[in-house]
Structures are given as C-alpha cells and as structure tokens.
N, C-alpha and C positions, 0 to 999 in steps of 0.2 A: 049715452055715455061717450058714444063717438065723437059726439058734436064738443061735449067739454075738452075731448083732446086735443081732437081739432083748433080750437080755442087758444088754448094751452101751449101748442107745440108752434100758431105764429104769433103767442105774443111774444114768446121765449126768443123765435128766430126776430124778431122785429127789435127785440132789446138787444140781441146781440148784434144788430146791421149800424144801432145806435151805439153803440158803445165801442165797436169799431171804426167808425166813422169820427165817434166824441167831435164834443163840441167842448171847451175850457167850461169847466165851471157848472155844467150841466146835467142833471139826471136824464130818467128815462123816461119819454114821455109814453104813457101806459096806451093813449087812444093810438097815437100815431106807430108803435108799436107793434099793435096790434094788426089797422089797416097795409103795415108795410108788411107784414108777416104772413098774411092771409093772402095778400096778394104775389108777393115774394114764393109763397111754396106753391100757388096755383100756376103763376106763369112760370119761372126759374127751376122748379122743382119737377114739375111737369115736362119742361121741355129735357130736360139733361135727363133724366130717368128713360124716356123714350128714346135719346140721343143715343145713351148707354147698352140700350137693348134691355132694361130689368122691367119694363110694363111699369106697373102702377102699384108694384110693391114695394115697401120702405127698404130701403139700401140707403149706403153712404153716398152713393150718386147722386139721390134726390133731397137727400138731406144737405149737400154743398150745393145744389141746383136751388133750395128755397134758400140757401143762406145769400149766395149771390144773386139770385131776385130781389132778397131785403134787400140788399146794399143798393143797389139799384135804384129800387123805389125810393128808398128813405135818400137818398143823394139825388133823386129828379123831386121828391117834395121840398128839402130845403131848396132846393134851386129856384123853383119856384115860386115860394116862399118870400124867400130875398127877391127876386125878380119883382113882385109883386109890391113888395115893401116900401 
C-alpha cells in the first residue's frame, strides 16, 4: 500500500512542477509526471528534510524539497528535450 502512495504523492508532485512551469495550451503529461515526481521527492525532498533537521519523516520541509526537485527536473527534461529537438 506504500508503494501505491508513493506512486501517488510523485505523480501529484510531478503534475504540480508541470503545471507550474505550464506550457500554453498543454496538459499534464502523466509518464513525465510521474518520473519528475519520483525523482523530485527522492533528491529535493531528501536533501531539504535532512537540511531541516526533520530525518525522513513527512513534514512541510520535505514536501517543498520534492516540489522543488519537480521543478527542477521537469525544467532540466524540457531543456533537454528542446536541446535535443
């Protein structure tokens, strides 16, 4: 059941790095979402929660630490993206 949350909590943060970032005209793309989100709260969420002093329990720390990982991420894949294009 962990794992669904897990799941759950970075496609949510992955939708919201996308939809803060927007692009004109564009939804949310669910895989990329996803991979920003997972990776967004593993690195970003990780680092500021330990930064903070709270460990590895959920606080608001680590939940603006995985939001600012999304953004991150999802702003180094379009870049790359375009880069690539």
């Amino acid at each position: 059941m962990i794992i669904i949350g897990i799941l759950l909590f970075g496609m949510l943060v992955g939708a919201g790095a996308q939809l803060i970032l927007g692009e004109a005209g564009r939804g949310v793309d669910w895989g990329t979402a996803l991979v920003a989100g997972l990776l967004g709260s593993l690195l970003g969420g990780m680092v500021v929660s330990l930064a903070a002093g709270d460990g590895f329990d959920l606080r608001p720390s680590g939940v603006l630490g995985s939001l600012a990982g999304a953004l991150v991420t999802t702003a180094l894949w379009r870049w790359w993206r375009a880069r690539s294009a």
